[in-house]
N, C-alpha and C positions, 0 to 999 in steps of 0.2 A: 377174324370171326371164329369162332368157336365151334369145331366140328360136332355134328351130333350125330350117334352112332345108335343104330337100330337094338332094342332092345325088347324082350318079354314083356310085356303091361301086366303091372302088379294086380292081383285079382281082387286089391279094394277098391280098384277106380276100375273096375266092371262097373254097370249100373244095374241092378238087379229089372230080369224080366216084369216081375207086378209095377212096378215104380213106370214101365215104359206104356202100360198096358193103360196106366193111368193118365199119362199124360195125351197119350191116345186118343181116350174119352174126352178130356176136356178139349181137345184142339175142336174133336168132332161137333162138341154141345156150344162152344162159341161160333162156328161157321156156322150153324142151325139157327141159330140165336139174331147174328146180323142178315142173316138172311129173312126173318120175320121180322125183322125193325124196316129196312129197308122196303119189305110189300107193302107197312102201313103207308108210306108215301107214292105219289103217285108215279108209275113206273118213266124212267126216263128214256127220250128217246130213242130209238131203237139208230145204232148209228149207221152213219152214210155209208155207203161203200168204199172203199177208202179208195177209189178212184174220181169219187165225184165230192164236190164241197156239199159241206152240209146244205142243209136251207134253214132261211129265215127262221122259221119257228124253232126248230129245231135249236137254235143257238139261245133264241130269246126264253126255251123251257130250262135250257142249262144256265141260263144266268141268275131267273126265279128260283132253280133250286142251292142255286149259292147262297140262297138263306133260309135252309131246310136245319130243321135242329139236329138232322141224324149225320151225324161224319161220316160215315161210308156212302151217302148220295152226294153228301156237297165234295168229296173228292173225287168224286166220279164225275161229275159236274164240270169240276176244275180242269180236269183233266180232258176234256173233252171240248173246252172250251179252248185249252192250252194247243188241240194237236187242230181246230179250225182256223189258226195263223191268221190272215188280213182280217177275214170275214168278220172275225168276232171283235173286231178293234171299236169302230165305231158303234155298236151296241152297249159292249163295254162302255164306253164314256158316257152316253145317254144315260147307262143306269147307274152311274157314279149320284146325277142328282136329281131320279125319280126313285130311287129304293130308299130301306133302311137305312143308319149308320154303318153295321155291320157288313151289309151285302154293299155297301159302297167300299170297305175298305177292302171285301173282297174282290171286287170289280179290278181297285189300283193295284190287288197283289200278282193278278193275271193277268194286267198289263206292264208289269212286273218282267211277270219272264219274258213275254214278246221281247223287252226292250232288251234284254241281256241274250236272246235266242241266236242263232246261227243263220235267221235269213236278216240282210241286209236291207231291205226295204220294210220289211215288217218292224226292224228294230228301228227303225228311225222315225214310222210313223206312231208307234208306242210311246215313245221318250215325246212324239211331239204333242199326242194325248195328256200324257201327265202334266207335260209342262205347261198345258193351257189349263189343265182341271188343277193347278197349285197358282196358277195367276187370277183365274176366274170366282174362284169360289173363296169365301172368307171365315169359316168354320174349322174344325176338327179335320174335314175332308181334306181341305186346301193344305192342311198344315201335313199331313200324314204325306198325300202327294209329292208335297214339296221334300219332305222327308226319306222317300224313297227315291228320290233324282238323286238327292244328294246319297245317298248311298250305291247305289249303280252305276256313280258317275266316274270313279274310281277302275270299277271291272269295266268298265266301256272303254276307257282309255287303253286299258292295259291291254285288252286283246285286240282293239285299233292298231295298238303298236306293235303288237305279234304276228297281227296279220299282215301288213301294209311291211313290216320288215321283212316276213316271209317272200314275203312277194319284191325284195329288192329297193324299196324305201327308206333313203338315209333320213335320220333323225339327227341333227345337231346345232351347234349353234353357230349364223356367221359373224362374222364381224369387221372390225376395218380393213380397208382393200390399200396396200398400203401404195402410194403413187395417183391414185384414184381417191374419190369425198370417204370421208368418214361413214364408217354407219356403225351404229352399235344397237343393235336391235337384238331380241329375244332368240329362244331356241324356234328350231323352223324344222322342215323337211325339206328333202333334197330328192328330187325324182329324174333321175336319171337315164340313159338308157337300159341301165340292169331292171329298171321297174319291167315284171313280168307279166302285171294284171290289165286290166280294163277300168272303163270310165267309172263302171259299175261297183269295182272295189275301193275306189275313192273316197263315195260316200260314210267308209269311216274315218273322213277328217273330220267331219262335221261333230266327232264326239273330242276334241283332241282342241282343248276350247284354250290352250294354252301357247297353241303354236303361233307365233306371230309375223314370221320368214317364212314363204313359200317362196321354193327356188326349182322352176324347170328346166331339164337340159335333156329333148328328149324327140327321136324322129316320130315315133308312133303319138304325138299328142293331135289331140282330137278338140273340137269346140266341149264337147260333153266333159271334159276334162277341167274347162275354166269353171266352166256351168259348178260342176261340183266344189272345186277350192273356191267358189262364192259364196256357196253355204256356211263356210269356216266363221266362225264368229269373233275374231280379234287378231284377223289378218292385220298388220302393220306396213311390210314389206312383200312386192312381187317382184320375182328377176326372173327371167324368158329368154332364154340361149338358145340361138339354132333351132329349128325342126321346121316342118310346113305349117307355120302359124299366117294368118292371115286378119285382117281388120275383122271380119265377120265373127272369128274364134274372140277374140280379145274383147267384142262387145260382152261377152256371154259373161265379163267380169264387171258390169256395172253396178248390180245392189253392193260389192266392197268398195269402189272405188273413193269414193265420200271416206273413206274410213282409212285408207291408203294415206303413210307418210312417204312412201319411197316407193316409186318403181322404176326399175332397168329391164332395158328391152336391148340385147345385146347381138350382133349378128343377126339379126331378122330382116328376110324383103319383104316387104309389104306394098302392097299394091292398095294407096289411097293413104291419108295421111290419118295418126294416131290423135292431131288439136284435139277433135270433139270429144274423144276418150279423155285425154286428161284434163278438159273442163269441166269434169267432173270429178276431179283430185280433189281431196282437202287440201285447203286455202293455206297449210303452211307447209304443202305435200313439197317433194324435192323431185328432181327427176334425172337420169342418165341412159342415153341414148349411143353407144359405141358401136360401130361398124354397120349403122344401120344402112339399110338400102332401101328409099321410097323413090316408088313409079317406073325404077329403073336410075336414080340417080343417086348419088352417095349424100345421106343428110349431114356429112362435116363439109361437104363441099357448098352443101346447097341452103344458100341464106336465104332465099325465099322463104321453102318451108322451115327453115329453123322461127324465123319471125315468125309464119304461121302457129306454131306449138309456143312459143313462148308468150304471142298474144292470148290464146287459150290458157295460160297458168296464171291470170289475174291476182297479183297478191304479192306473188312469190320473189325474191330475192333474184336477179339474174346469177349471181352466184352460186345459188342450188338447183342452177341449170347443166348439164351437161352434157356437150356433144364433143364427141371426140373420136377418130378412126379406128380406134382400138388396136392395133399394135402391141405389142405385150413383152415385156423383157424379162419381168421375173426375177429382180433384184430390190433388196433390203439395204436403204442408207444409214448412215450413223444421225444418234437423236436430233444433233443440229442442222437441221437435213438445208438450211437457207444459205449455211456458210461453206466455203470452200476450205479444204480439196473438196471433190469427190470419192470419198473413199467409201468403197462397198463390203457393207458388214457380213452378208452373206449371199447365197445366189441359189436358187430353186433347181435343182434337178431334172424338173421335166424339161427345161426352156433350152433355147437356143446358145443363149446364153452361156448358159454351163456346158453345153456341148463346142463352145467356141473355145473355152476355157480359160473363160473370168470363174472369178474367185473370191471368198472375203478375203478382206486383207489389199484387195485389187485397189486403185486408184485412176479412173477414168479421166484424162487429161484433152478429151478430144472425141467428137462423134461425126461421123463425116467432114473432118478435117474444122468442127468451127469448135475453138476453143469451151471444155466446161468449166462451170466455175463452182458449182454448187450441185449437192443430192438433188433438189426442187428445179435448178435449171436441168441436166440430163432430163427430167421429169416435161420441163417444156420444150424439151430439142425435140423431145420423140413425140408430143400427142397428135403431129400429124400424119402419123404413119401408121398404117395398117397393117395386120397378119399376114404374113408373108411379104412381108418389105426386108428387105437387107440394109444393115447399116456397119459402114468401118467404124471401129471404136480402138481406139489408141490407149492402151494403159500402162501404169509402172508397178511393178514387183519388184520391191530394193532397188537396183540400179537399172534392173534390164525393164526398157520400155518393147512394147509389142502391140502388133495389128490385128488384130480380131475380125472377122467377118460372122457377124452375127445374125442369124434368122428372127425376126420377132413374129411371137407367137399369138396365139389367142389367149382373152384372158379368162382364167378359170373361176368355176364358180366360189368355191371355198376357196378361199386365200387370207392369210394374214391373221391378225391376234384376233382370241376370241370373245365374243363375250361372254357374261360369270353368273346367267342368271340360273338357278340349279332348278330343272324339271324333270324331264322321264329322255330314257332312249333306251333303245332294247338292244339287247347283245344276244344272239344267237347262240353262246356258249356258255355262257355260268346258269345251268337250267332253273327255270322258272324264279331268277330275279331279274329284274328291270332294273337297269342302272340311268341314273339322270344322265343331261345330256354335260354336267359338270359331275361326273361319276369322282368319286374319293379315294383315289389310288394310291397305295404306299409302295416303295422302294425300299427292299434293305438288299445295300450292298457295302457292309462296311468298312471295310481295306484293303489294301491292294490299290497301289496308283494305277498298274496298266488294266485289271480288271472293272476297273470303275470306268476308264475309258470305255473298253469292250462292251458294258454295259449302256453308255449313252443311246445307242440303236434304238433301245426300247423305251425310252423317255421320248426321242422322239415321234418312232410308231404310235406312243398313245397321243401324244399332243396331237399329230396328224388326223387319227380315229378319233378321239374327242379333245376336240380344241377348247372345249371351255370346262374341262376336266382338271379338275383340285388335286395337282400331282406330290406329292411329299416325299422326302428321300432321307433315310436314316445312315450316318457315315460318322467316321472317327476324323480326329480333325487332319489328318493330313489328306486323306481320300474326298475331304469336303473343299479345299482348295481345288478340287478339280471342278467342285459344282459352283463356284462362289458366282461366279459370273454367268449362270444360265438362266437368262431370263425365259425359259421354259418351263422351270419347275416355280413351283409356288411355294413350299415351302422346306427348307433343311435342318434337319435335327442334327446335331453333333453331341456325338459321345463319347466321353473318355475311353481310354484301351483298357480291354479288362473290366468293363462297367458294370457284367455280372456278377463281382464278386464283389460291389458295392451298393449295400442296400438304400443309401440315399441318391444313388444315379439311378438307381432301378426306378425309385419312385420319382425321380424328378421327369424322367424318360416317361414315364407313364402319363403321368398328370401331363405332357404336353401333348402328348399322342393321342390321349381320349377326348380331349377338346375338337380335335378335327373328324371325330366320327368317320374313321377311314373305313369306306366299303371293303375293299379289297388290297390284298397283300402279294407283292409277288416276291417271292422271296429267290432272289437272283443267286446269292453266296451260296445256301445252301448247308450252312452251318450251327450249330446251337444258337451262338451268338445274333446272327440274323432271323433267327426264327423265331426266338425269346422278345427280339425287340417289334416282329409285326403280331406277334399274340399281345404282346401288352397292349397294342392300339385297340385291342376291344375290334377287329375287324370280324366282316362274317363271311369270309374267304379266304382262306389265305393257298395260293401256288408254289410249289415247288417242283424239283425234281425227284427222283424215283430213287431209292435206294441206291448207292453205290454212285452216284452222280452229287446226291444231295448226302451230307455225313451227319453223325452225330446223332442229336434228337430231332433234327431237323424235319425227315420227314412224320415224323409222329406228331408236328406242330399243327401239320398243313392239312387240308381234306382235299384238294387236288395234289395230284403229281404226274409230270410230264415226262415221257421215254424221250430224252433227244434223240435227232437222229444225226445231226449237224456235226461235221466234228472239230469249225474252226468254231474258234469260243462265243464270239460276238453272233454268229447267228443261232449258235447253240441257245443261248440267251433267249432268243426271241423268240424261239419256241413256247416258252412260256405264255406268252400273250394267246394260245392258239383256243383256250379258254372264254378268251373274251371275244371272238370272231375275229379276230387278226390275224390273216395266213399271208407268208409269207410278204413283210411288208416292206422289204429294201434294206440296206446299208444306209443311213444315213448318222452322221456324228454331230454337225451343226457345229461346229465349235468357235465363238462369235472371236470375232477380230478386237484385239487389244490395243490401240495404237498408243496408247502411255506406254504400254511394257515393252512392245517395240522399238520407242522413241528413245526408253531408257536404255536399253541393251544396245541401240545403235551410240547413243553418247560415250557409253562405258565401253566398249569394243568398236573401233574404226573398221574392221573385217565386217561386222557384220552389216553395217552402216551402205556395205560395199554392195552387198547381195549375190556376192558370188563367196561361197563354202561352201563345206561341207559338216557333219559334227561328227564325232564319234566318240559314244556312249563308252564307257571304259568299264563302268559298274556294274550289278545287278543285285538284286532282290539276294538272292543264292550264289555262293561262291562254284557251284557249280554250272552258274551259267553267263561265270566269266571267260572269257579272252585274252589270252597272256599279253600281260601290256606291250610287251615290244612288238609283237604284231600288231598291234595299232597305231604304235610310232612306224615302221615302217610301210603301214599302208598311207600313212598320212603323208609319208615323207615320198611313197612313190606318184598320187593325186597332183603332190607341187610340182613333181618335175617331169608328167608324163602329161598331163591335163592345166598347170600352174590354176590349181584348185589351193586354195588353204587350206585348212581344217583347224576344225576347234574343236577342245577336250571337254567334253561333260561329263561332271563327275556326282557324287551324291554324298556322301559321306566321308569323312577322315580318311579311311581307310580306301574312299576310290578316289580319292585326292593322292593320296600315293603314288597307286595306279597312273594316273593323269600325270604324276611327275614323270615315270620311268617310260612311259608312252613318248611323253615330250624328250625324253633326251636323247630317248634313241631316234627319233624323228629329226632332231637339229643336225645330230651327227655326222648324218646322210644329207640332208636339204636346211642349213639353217632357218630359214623363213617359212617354214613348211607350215608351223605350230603353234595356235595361242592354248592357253589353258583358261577356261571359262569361272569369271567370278560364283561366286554363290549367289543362286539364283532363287526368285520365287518361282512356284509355279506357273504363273502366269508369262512370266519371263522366259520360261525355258522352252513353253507353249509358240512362243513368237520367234523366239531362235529356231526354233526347229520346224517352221512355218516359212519360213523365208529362207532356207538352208537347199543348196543345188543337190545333196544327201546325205542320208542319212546311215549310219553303220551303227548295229545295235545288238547286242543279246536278246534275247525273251525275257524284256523288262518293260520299263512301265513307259520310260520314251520313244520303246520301238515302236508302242501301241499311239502313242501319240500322235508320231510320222505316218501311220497309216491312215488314224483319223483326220489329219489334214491334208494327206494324198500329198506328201512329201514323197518324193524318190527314194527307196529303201532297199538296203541288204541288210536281213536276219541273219543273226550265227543263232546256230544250234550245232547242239553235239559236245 
C-alpha cells in the first residue's frame, strides 16, 4: 500500500467562507421546514421510559402513523415500533389486514427487521408472523410476505451458522459408518461437548431448514435441547451418544419423529423402554441401538425388550433393525470386504487398534484364536463385544505373523465416507465467507515426489474437517502417481513440466479448473508455477506463504499468507489450513494399501516375498544429497552378517542404477548374498516395497519421505 505523506493543502481546495455561510442557511431552513411538516400531523407519542414497555395505545398510534404522508413521522414511527421488540409483533400482524395496501406492507417491512434482529425469541416469532400472513392471505399482501421470507431466509441461515459455530457447533456432513448399516443422509450438525451455549441458543436451528442429521454427543444435554431440534423442519436423521438422557428428554422429540428415517441411540441408560417412541417412526424409518442399557440390563443381551421395540417398528424390515454391543475397532477393509483374506486397507488413529499396532497392509488371520476368513466375517466375530472388551488378534506382515492385544473402543460419531450434498458450514477463519459443508478446495503442489508426500497431511486434515468437501489437486505427472490411488481427493489435474510456457496447456488447465468452481486455493509449493495454476481456477481465496518461504510471484497471487512457525516440512504445510479453522490437526498420511503391487514385487523379487529386508535408497533428487555408493554396499554387507538382514538397492535413474551397481559389488565382496538390486519400478510398487521393508536407509529424497509416511523404520543421511 502506498504511503501517504502529510502535506500543505493547496489553497484552491479551501472552500471559501460565503460558500459555508450558505450552506449554513439552508441546513438551518430545511430543519425549520420538517419541523412544521411534522406539527401538521398529530404529535406522536411521547415515548416510554426506556425502562418500561410501551403500552398498547402507544404502539397502535405508531402503527397508524405508518401510513402518514410525511417521511419524517412514518420513520419515527418505524423506528419506534422497531425498538418495542415482542410487544409490537402481534399488532403488527392484525394490521397487515385491517390497513391500507401500503401501511400493510409497512407493517411486513417491521416485522422484517424483528426477524433478522439480535433477540432470539423475537426473531422466530416474526418469521412465524410472516410465514402465516404469506399462507393466509391471497393478494399482493401474501405475495410481498412470501417475498421477504424468501429473502431473510438466506441472512437467517448465515448468522445461525456464525452463531451456533461460535458457540462450538460442528456443521458437516455424515455418512457410511463403515462395518455398521449404511446411511447416507444430508449435511447435519454435530453438538458436541465443545457446544458452549444453552437450550435457548438452539432455537437457531429452526432457521437452518436444510440440516437433515442432527448428531448429539454431549454431557450438559437437557430435555429443552430435544424440545428445540423438534422445531427443525427436515430432520431426516437423530443420533444420541452418551450424556444423561433419559425416556422423559427423548419424548420431547415426538412432532419429528413421523418424519424420522434413521435414528441411533448409542451408549445410553435408559430407565424404561424407547418401543413407544419408535411407534411413532416413519413406517420405512431404520433403527440402531449399540451399547444400549435398559432398566439396568444390556439391550444385545436382552431379547425380551429387543422383541418389545421391534414389535413397535410395524412395517419395517428386521434387517434395518439393529442391536449390537458396540465395541469398536476402527478398521477400513478392502472393497470385497465378503471374500477372504482379511486384509486391512487402513486403521484409524484414535483406536486401540492402531495403538496395538495393526496397520494397512495387515492381514487378520485369527481373533481370539477362531479362524477369519473375510473383512464382513471379523465384522461378525466382533458385534458381540463391547468398549472396553479386549480381543487377541493374530496377523501377518510379509512373513512375520504377530499377536495383538487389542482394546475396542467406542464408536465415534463422524466416521467413514461422506456424503456430497453441497450446503452451508462456516469456518471461523476465511472472514465473512461461509463455505458449504462440500467446500471446493484446490491443491497445487506440483513436483517433487517427497514433497507431495509431505503434503498428504493436509488432504487429509481437510477430508477429516470437511468430509464431504470437493478436494482437487493440480500435479505434473510424475508427482500425480503419488495421488493416482487416493481415494480421498476427488479430483486430479495433470500438467505437463513447463506448462507456462505453453499457451494451449494454459488454456486447457483453465477450461478444466473453472468447471469446478473452486472456493479456495491453497497453494502448498509456493512457486509461480503453482500459483498461476490456483489463480487460473477463478478461485476467491487463494493461501500461501509469506515472502521468503513462498518465491517467485507466488505471493503476489495469493490475498492470504501464512508465517510458519514449523520447521519439519509436512507440518510446516499444515499451517496453511490455519485459515480455515484447522489448528493443529495431527500427522496423518493415509497411504491405502496396494495388494497387486505388493503381490507383483513379491513374484519379481523372492527377498521381498520373504518380508525380512531392508532397502537402501542409493539416489537423490540432487547429487548433493547422495551417499557414496560403497557405503551403502558396505552397510548392506555389514546388516547380512551382523543381523542376516538382506538388502535391496533402490535406484531411480540411469545414472543411480550406476550407483546401485558399485553399491552392489562392494557389498558381494564383503557378504556375497548380502545384495539384490531392485527392478524398475512403479510408484506404487516402490510404495509397497518400502511398506513391508524391516528398513529403510535414504538421503533427503522422495522415498525417505515415503518410509515415514508409512511408519517404516528409518535412517536419514544428511550432510
Amino acid at each position: 500500500m502506498a504511503r501517504l505523506s502529510a502535506s500543505p493543502v493547496s489553497r484552491s481546495l479551501v472552500t471559501p467562507r460565503p460558500i459555508l455561510s450558505l450552506f449554513a442557511c439552508l441546513i438551518w431552513v430545511g430543519h425549520v421546514w420538517c419541523s412544521l411538516a411534522a406539527a401538521a400531523e398529530p404529535v406522536a407519542a411521547p415515548a416510554a421510559d426506556a425502562a418500561e414497555a410501551p403500552t398498547k395505545a402507544q404502539i397502535a398510534q405508531w402503527i397508524d402513523q405508518l401510513d402518514s404522508d410525511k417521511f419524517l413521522l412514518r420513520e419515527n414511527a418505524t423506528q419506534k415500533l422497531i425498538s418495542a421488540k415482542r410487544e409490537a409483533i402481534q399488532p403488527l400482524a392484525d394490521a397487515v389486514r385491517t390497513g391500507s395496501l401500503e401501511k400493510a406492507f409497512r407493517c411486513i417491512h417491521v416485522l422484517r427487521a424483528f426477524a433478522i434482529g439480535d433477540d432470539i425469541e423475537t426473531e422466530v416469532e416474526a418469521s412465524a408472523k410472516l410465514a402465516l400472513i404469506a399462507a393466509t392471505e391471497h393478494d399482493r399482501v401474501a405475495a410481498y410476505a412470501g417475498d421477504v421470507l424468501k429473502k431473510i431466509q438466506p441472512v437467517q441461515q448465515e448468522r445461525a451458522i456464525r452463531i451456533l459455530s461460535s458457540l462450538g457447533v460442528k456443521f458437516t456432513s455424515f455418512g457410511p459408518i463403515q462395518g455398521f448399516q449404511t446411511v447416507d443422509e444430508g449435511p447435519g450438525v454435530w453438538i458436541t461437548d465443545a457446544y458452549t451455549g444453552d437450550a435457548k441458543h438452539l432455537h437457531y436451528l429452526q432457521h437452518l431448514s436444510f440440516i437433515e442429521d442432527v448428531q448429539i454427543e454431549n454431557d450438559k444435554v437437557t430435555a429443552d435441547w430435544f424440545a428445540e431440534i423438534a422445531k427443525m423442519p427436515n430432520v431426516r436423521l437423530l443420533t444420541v451418544k452418551d450424556g444423561p438422557v433419559d425416556i422423559e428428554m427423548l419424548r420431547e422429540l415426538e412432532p419429528i419423529l413421523p418424519k424420522l428415517n434413521w435414528i441411533r441411540l448409542y451408549y445410553l441408560n435408559l430407565k424404561g423402554s424407547p418401543a413407544p417412541l419408535f411407534s411413532k417412526m416413519n413406517s420405512l424409518g431404520s433403527a440402531e441401538l449399540y451399547g444400549m442399557v435398559i432398566d439396568g440390563e444390556e439391550l444385545f443381551q436382552d431379547e425380551n425388550e429387543q422383541q418389545s421395540i421391534m414389535a413397535a417398528l410395524p412395517g419395517r424390515l428386521p434387517e434395518n433393525i439393529k442391536f449390537r454391543s458396540g465395541g469398536f475397532l476402527g478398521v477400513r477393509g478392502s472393497n470385497d470386504a465378503t471374500r477372504g483374506p482379511c486384509v486391512v486397507q487402513s486403521v484409524d488413529q484414535d483406536t486401540g487398534a492402531y495403538k496395538a499396532g495393526l496397520r494397512g497392509g495387515d492381514t487378520v488371520t485369527e481373533v481370539n484364536g477362531t479362524e477369519v476368513e473375510s473383512f464382513m466375517h471379523l465384522i461378525e466375530l466382533l458385534k458381540d463385544k463391547k468398549a472396553g472388551d479386549r480381543v487377541e488378534m493374530t496377523t501377518i506382515r510379509g512373513t512375520q505373523t504377530r499377536k495383538l492385544d487389542v482394546l475396542l473402543g467406542r464408536l465415534p460419531l463422524r466416521y467413514g465416507s461422506p456424503s456430497c450434498r453441497q450446503k452451508w458450514h462456516a469456518t471461523k477463519g476465511v472472514v465473512g465467507h461461509m463455505l458449504s459443508p462440500a467446500p471446493r478446495i484446490l491443491i497445487t503442489r506440483l513436483s517433487a515426489l517427497g514433497d507431495t508426500v509431505l503434503t498428504l497431511p493436509v488432504l487429509c486434515a481437510l477430508r477429516k474437517e470437511f468430509p464431504a468437501a470437493q478436494i482437487g489437486w493440480v500435479a505434473e505427472p510424475m508427482a500425480a502417481k503419488v495421488l493416482a490411488d487416493r481415494t480421498d481427493l476427488n479430483f486430479l489435474f495433470t500438467v505437463e513440466k513447463g506448462w507456462l510456457t505453453k499457451p494451449a496447456e494454459i488454456n486447457r488447465l483453465r477450461r478444466a479448473l473453472s468447471r469446478h468452481k473452486f472456493e479456495i486455493v491453497l497453494d502448498v509449493q509456493g512457486l509461480t508455477k503453482s500459483a498461476a495454476a490456483g489463480w487460473l481456477s477463478g478461485r476467491k481465496h487463494q493461501i500461501t506463504f509469506t515472502r521468503g518461504q513462498a518465491r517467485e510471484h507466488a505471493p503476489n497471487l495469493a490475498g492470504r499468507h501464512i508465517t510458519p512457525k514449523s520447521t519439519y516440512i509436512a507440518e510446516k504445510y499444515l499451517e496453511l489450513l490455519q485459515p480455515l479453522g484447522i489448528e493443529n490437526p495431527g500427522l496423518e498420511f493415509q497411504m491405502p494399501y496396494d495388494a497387486v503391487a505388493h503381490e507383483t514385487m513379491a513374484r519379481r523379487m523372492p527377498v521381498i516375498a520373504s518380508g525380512r529386508y531392508a532397502v537402501l535408497n542409493v539416489g537423490a533428487g540432487w547429487f548433493s544429497k547422495t551417499w557414496v555408493p560403497a557405503r551403502f554396499g558396505e552397510v548392506a554387507a555389514d546388516l547380512s552378517m551382523r543381523y542376516e538382514i538382506p538388502s535391496v538397492l533402490l535406484w531411480g535413474n540411469d545414472d543411480e542404477y550406476k550407483y546401485a551397481e558399485e553399491a552392489a559389488e562392494t557389498a558381494r565382496a564383503i557378504a556375497p548374498n548380502s545384495v539384490s538390486i531392485l527392478p524398475k519400478m512403479s510408484i506404487a510398487e516402490m510404495k509397497e516395497t518400502i511398506r513391508h521393508a524391516n528398513l529403510l536407509i535414504s538421503g533427503d529424497t522422495g522415498p525417505l519421505h515415503f518410509g515415514v509416511a508409512l511408519e517404516t523404520p528409518t535412517i536419514s543421511l544428511f550432510g
